[in-house]
C-alpha positions in Angstrom: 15.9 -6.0 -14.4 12.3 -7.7 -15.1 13.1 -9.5 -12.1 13.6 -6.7 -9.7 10.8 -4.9 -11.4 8.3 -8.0 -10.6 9.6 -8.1 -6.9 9.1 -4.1 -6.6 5.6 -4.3 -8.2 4.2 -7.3 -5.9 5.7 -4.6 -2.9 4.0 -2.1 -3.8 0.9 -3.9 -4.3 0.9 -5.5 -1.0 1.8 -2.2 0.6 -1.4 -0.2 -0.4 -3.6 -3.5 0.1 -4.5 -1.9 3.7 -5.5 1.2 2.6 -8.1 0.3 0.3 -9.7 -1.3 3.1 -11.1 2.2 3.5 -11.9 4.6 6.7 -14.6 2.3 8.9 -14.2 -0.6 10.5 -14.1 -3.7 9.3 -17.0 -5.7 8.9 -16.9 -8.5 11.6 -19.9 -11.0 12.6 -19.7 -12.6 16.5 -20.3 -15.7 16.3 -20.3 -17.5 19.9 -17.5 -14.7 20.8 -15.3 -15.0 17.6 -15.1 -12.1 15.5 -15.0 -13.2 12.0 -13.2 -12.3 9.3 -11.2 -10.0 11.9 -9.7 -13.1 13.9 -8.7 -14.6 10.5 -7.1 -11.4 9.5 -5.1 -11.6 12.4 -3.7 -14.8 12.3 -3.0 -14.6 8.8 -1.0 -11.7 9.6 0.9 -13.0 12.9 1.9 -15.8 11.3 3.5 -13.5 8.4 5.2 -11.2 11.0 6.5 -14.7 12.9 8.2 -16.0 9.5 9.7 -12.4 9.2 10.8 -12.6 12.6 12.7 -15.6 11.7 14.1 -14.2 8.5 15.5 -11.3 10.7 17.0 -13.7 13.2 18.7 -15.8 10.5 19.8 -12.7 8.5 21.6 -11.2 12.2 22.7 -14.5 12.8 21.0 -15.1 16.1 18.6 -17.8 14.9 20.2 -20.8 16.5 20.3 -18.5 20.1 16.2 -19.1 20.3 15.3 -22.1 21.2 13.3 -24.3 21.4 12.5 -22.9 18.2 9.3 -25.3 17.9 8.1 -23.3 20.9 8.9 -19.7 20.3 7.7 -18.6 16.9 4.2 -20.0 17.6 4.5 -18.3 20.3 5.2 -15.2 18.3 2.9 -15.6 15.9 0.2 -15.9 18.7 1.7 -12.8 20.0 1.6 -10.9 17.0 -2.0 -11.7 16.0 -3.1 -10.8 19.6 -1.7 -7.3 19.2 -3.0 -7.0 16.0 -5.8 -7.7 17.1 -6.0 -5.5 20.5 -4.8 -2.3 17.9 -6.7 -3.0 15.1 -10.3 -4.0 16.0 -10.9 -3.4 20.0 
């Protein structure tokens, strides 16, 4: 029960971390075209979405269908912070 409670607290926490980030934009400095902390943000966040990917394709089974697997989820982690980043700050 603790246990569950724990895991539902740490959900709910990392659930309304983006909306305290508040209405504007982000704060971001260019520095020789990089927009930092944005680009960080990003990456960060593509690599968390690749990982899920993976725990999605292991939980339907159809993890050992991609391959190479060394290619493909950097791939979609690169993908995913991309987007991000195309929705989220352009």
């Amino acid at each position: 029960m603790t246990r569950k409670r724990c895991v539902v607290g740490k959900i709910s926490v990392a659930g309304t971390l983006p909306w305290l980030s508040g209405c504007s934009r982000a704060p971001s400095f260019n520095i020789l075209g990089s927009f930092f902390p944005a680009w960080l943000f990003c990456i960060v966040l593509g690599i968390t979405l690749a990982a899920l990917s993976y725990w999605v394709f292991v939980r339907l089974r159809i993890e050992k269908e991609v391959k190479p697997s060394i290619v493909v989820y950097p791939c979609l982690a690169a993908f995913f912070a991309f987007t991000l980043w195309l929705i989220l700050f352009r």
